[in-house]
C-alpha positions in Angstrom: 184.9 157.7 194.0 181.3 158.6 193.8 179.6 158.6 196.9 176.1 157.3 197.4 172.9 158.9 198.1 173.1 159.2 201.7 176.5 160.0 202.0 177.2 163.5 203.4 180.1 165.3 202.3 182.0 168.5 204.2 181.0 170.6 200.9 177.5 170.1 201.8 174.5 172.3 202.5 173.7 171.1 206.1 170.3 171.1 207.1 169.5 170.0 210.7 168.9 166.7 209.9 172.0 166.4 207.8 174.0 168.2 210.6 172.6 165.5 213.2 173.5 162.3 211.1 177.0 164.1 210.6 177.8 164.9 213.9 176.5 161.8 216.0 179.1 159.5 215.2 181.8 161.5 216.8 179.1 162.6 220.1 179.0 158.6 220.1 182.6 158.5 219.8 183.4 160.9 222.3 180.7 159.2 225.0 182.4 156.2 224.2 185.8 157.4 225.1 184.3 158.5 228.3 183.0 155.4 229.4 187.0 154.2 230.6 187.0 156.1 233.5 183.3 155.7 234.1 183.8 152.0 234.1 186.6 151.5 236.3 184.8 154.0 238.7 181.8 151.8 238.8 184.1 148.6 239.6 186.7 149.6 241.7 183.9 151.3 243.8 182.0 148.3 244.4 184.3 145.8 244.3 187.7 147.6 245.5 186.3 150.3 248.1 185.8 153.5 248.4 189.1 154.3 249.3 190.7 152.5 245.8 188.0 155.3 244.1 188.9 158.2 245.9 192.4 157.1 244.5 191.2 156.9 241.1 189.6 160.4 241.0 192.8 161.6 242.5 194.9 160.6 240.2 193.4 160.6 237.0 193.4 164.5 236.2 197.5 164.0 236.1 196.8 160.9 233.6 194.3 163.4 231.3 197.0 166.4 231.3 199.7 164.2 229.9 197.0 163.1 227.2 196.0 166.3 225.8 198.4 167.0 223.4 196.3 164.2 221.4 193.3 166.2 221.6 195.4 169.4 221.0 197.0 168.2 217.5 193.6 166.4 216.5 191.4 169.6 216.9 194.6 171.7 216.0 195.4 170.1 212.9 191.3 168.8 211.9 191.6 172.7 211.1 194.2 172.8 209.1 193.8 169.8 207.0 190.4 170.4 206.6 191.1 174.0 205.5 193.4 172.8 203.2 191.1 170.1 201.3 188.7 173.3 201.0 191.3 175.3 199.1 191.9 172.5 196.8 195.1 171.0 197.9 194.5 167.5 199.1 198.2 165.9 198.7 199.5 168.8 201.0 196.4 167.8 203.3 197.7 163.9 203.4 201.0 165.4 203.8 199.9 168.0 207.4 197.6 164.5 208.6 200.7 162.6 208.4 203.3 165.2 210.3 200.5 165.1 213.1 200.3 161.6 213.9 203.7 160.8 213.9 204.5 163.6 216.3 201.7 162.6 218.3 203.0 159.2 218.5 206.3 160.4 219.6 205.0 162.8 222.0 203.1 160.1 223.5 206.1 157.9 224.0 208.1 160.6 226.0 205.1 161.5 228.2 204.7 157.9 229.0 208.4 157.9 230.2 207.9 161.2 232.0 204.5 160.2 233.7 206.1 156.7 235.4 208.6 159.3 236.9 207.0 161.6 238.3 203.3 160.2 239.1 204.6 159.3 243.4 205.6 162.8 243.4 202.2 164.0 241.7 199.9 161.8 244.0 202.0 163.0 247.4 201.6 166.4 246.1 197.9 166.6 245.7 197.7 165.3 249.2 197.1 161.8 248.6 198.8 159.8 252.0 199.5 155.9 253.1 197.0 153.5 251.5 195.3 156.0 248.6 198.7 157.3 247.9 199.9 153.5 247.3 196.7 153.0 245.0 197.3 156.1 243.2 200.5 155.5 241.9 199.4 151.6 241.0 196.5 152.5 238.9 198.5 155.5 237.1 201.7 153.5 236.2 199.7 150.8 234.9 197.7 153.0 232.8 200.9 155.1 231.3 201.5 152.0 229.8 198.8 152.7 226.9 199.2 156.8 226.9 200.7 156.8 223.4 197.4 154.9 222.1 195.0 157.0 224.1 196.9 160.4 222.3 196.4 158.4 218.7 192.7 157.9 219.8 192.1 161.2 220.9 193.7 162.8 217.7 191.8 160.3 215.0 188.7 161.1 216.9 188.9 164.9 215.3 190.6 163.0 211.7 187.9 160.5 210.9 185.5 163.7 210.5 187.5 165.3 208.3 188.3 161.9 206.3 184.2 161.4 205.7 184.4 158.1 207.9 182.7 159.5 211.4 180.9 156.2 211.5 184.4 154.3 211.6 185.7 156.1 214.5 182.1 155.2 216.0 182.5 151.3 215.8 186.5 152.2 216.5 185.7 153.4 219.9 182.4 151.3 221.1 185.5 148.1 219.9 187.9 150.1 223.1 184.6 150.8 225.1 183.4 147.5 225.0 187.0 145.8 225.9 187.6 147.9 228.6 183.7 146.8 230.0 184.6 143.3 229.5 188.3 143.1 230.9 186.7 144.9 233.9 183.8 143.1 234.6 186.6 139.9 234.2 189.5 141.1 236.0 187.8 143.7 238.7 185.1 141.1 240.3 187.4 137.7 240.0 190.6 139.1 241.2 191.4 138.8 244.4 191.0 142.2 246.6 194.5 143.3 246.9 195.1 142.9 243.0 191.3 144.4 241.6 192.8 147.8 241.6 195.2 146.7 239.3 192.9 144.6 237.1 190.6 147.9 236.9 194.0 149.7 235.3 195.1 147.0 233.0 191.3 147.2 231.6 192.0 150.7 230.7 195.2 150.1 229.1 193.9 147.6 226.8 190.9 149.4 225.7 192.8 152.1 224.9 195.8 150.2 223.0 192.1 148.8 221.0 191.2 152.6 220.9 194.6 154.2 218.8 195.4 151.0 216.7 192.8 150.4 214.9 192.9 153.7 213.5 196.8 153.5 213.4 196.3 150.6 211.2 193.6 151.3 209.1 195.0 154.9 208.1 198.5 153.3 207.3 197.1 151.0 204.9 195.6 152.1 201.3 191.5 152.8 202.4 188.5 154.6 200.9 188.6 157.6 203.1 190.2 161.3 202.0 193.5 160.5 204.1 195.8 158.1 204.7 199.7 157.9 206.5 202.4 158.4 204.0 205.7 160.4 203.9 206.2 163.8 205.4 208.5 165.9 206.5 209.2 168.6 209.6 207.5 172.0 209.2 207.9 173.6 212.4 205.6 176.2 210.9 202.4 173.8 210.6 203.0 172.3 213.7 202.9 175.7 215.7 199.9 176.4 213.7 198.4 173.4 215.0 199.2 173.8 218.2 198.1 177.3 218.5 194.8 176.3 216.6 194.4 173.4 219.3 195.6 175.9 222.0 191.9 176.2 223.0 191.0 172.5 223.6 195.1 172.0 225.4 194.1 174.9 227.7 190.4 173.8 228.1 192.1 169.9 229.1 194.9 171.0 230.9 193.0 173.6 233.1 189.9 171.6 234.0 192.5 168.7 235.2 193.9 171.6 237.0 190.9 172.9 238.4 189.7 168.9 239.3 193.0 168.9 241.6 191.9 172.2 243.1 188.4 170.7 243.7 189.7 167.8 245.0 192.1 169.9 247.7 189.1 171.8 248.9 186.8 168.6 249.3 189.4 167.2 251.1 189.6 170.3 253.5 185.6 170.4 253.8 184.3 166.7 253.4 186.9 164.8 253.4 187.0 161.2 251.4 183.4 161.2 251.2 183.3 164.8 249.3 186.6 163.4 247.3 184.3 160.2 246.2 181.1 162.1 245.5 183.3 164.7 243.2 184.3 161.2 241.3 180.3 160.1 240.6 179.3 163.6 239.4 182.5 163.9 237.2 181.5 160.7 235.7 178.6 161.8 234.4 179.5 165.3 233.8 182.1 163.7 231.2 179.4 161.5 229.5 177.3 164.8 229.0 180.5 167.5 227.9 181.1 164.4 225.8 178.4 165.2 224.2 179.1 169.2 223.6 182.5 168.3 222.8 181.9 165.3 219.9 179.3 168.0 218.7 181.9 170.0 218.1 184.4 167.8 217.1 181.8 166.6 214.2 181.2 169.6 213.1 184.5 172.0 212.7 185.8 170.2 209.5 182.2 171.5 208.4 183.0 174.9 209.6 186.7 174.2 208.7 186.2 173.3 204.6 183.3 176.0 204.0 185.9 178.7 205.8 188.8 178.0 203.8 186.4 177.9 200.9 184.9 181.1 201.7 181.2 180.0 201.3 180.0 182.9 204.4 176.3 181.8 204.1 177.3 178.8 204.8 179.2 179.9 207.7 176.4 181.6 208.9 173.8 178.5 208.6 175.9 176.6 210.7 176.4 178.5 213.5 172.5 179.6 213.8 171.7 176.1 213.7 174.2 174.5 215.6 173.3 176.9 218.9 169.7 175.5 218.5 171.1 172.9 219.1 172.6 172.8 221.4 170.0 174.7 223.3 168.4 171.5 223.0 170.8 169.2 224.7 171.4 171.2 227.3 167.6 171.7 228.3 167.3 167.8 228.2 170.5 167.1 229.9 169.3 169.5 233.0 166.3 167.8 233.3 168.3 164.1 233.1 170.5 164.8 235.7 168.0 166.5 237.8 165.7 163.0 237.5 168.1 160.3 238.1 170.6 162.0 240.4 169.5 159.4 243.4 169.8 156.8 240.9 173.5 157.6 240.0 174.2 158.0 243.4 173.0 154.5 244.4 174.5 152.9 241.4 178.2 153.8 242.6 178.1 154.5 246.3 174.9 153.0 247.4 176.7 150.6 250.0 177.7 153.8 252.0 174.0 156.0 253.0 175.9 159.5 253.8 177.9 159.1 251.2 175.1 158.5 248.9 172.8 161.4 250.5 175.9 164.0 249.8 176.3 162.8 245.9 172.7 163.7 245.2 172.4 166.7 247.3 175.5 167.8 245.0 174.8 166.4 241.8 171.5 168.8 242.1 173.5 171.7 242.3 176.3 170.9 239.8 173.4 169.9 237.0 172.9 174.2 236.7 175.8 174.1 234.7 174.7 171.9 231.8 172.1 174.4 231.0 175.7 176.1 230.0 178.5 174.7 229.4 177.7 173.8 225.8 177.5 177.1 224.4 181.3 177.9 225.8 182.7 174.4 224.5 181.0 175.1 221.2 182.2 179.0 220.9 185.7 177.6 221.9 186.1 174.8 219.4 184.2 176.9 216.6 186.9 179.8 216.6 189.5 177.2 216.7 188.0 175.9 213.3 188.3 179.6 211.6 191.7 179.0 212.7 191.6 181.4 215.5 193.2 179.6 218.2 194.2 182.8 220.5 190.3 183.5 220.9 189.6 179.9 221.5 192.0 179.7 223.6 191.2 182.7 225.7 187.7 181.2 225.9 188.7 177.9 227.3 191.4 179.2 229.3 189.2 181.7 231.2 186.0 179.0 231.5 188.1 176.7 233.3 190.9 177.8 235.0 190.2 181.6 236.1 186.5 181.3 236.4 186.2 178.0 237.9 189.4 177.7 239.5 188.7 181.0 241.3 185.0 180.4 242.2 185.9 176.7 243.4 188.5 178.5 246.0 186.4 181.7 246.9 182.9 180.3 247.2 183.7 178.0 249.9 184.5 180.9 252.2 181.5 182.1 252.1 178.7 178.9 251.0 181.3 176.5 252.5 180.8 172.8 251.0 178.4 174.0 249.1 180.1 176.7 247.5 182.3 174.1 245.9 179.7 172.3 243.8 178.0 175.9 242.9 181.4 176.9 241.6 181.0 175.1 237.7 177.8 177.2 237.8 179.0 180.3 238.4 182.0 180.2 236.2 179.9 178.6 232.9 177.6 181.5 233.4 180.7 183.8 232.8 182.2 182.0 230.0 179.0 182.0 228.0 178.5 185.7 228.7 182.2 186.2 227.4 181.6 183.5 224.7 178.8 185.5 223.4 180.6 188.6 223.3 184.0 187.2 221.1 180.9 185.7 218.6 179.7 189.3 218.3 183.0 191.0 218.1 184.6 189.0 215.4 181.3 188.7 213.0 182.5 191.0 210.8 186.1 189.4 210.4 185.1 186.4 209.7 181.9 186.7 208.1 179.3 184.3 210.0 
């Protein structure tokens, strides 16, 4: 099919401009995707309490962990198939799209079953106790209902890049924003107290049912894009591959959930419910702006993915200089955003409680060093695992979040107390982009960038 004059194409030449109109429909997407949480967050803290949030916050990192072998496969596999359209075998590439999703959708199915087991036991663990424990386990059973969906979303929102249609997973996740922001604002402030909790949860779920079937459908039918669902078979081989490629962005998922149980633990030793709550409002908007990292590099590693299996080095070479520009860009104007409207964002979702409020801001201040940061290690990560070199992606993400952080959010506090635990992301993103920095030079000459 010819493609018209403004339509970019992986095989492209990617100026800045180009690189910006490629890549925004899948930040979009991926700030989209974020808003679920942020949402209920917003309504169940004003309308439900602030214990129903702390509840949220505590047990949503078990919800995300289940959910990222979605992001795994997607990222995994975008490689792969996008690799393999560049080396001129795209019924083999409809073939490797096709084993992913199903396997997703069956993975999905069994975590869903394994979550509504083991959630009490998850909750009681982390410390969670009488009413937040209660609250815990409501909002997470109700929102294992949709897990399945919300691994499709996550992996189509890597797929839609490499099938040319990043717009279409745009309007596909703004359609699961936007019911989610509706079924809340309906169910959350006109249910009665004892059931808004609930309301907030079954919100989520349907968003996220919005979020993986459209996709599901629209990929399954015959459509204009480079991939569709047809037959496949099992090839153990390509799915190791894929998961080994995606190792980076499981690790990345699986140890920052890790490390938010961690944080939570300490806040609850050093500030209690308030620290637990003001952790929840700077996550929120921490999400919205790694969103923005991460879609960045989401939208661009079929790019990276099609010109590497091509073997086109320049091009290689043009991406990566301009892609850390950048990025060097969003994180100077992301600093400076959550530096200005940190009282703001505090009064927004805890303004009803003045200490709560006060500690939210003081900490948001301090956590906003990072974003001057982060993006460099998220884009390294996620630009190795599109050269299909998932053991140094993985190493990247797996030091970043789980050593790094996880050791600086248990050691600081001994000596900065409280605020040692919001100086922690700091601290460790300054590590991983020194050690980010230093894989990119090492592995230059292998790969040819």
């Amino acid at each position: 099919m010819p493609r018209t004059k403004d339509q970019i194409q992986l095989s492209d030449h990617f100026t800045y401009r180009r690189l910006l109109r490629f890549t925004l429909p899948s930040i979009a997407t991926m700030i989209f995707t974020s808003i679920y949480g942020i949402v209920d967050g917003f309504f169940v803290s004003n309308f439900a309490g602030k214990t129903a949030f702390a509840a949220v916050n505590f047990i949503l990192p078990v919800i995300m962990i289940l959910s990222t072998v979605g992001f795994m496969m997607g990222t995994g596999g975008t490689a792969i198939v996008s690799r393999t359209f560049g080396e001129g075998k795209p019924k083999k590439a409809i073939e490797y799209f096709s084993l992913f999703v199903y396997t997703t959708l069956i993975a999905g199915v069994l975590f869903m079953l394994l979550g509504m087991i083991l959630i009490p036991f998850a909750a009681s663990a982390l410390g969670a106790k009488g009413k937040m424990l209660e609250d815990a386990v409501l909002y997470g059973r109700i929102s294992l209902i949709s897990l399945p969906f919300y691994m499709l979303q996550l992996l189509f929102q890597s797929f839609f890049v490499t099938a040319e249609k990043p717009r279409l997973g745009l309007v596909t996740s703004v359609s699961a924003g936007m019911t989610n922001i509706i079924l809340d604002a309906v169910l959350v402030i006109s249910l009665p107290m004892e059931y808004k909790l609930a309301g907030a949860a079954i919100a989520t779920a349907l968003g996220e049912f919005v979020g993986g079937g459209i996709p599901l459908i629209y990929f399954a039918r015959k459509n204009s894009s480079t991939l569709r669902l047809g037959r496949t078979r099992f090839c153990g081989r390509i799915l190791g591959e894929a998961c080994v490629n995606g190792s980076s962005e499981f690790m990345s998922n699986v140890s920052m959930n890790i490390v938010a149980m961690l944080y939570n633990l300490q806040l609850l030793k050093y500030a209690g419910e308030n620290g637990i709550a003001a952790y929840g409002v700077i996550m929120y908007v921490s999400l919205i702006f790694a969103s923005s990292f991460i879609g960045y590099s989401v939208g661009v590693s079929p790019v990276i993915g099609y010109h590497y299996g091509a073997d086109n080095r320049g091009e290689l070479h043009n991406l990566l200089r301009r892609s850390l520009r950048i990025i060097i860009c969003f994180a100077l104007s992301m600093f400076a955003l959550a530096e200005l409207t940190a009282p703001l964002i505090a009064r927004i979702f805890v303004g009803y409680d003045p200490e709560l409020s006060a500690m939210t801001v003081s900490a948001f201040r301090i956590y906003a060093f990072a974003y001057l940061l982060m993006g460099f290690s998220i884009f390294g990560s996620g630009f190795f695992t599109s050269l299909s070199d998932g053991v140094t992606s993985a190493l990247i993400s797996f030091l970043r979040t789980l050593v790094f952080e996880g050791g600086s959010v248990l050691l600081l506090p001994l000596v900065l107390g409280v605020n040692g635990i919001w100086s922690a992301i700091v601290v460790a993103e300054t590590m991983a982009v020194l050690l980010t920095f230093l894989f990119m030079k090492i592995k230059q000459k292998r790969f040819g960038y």
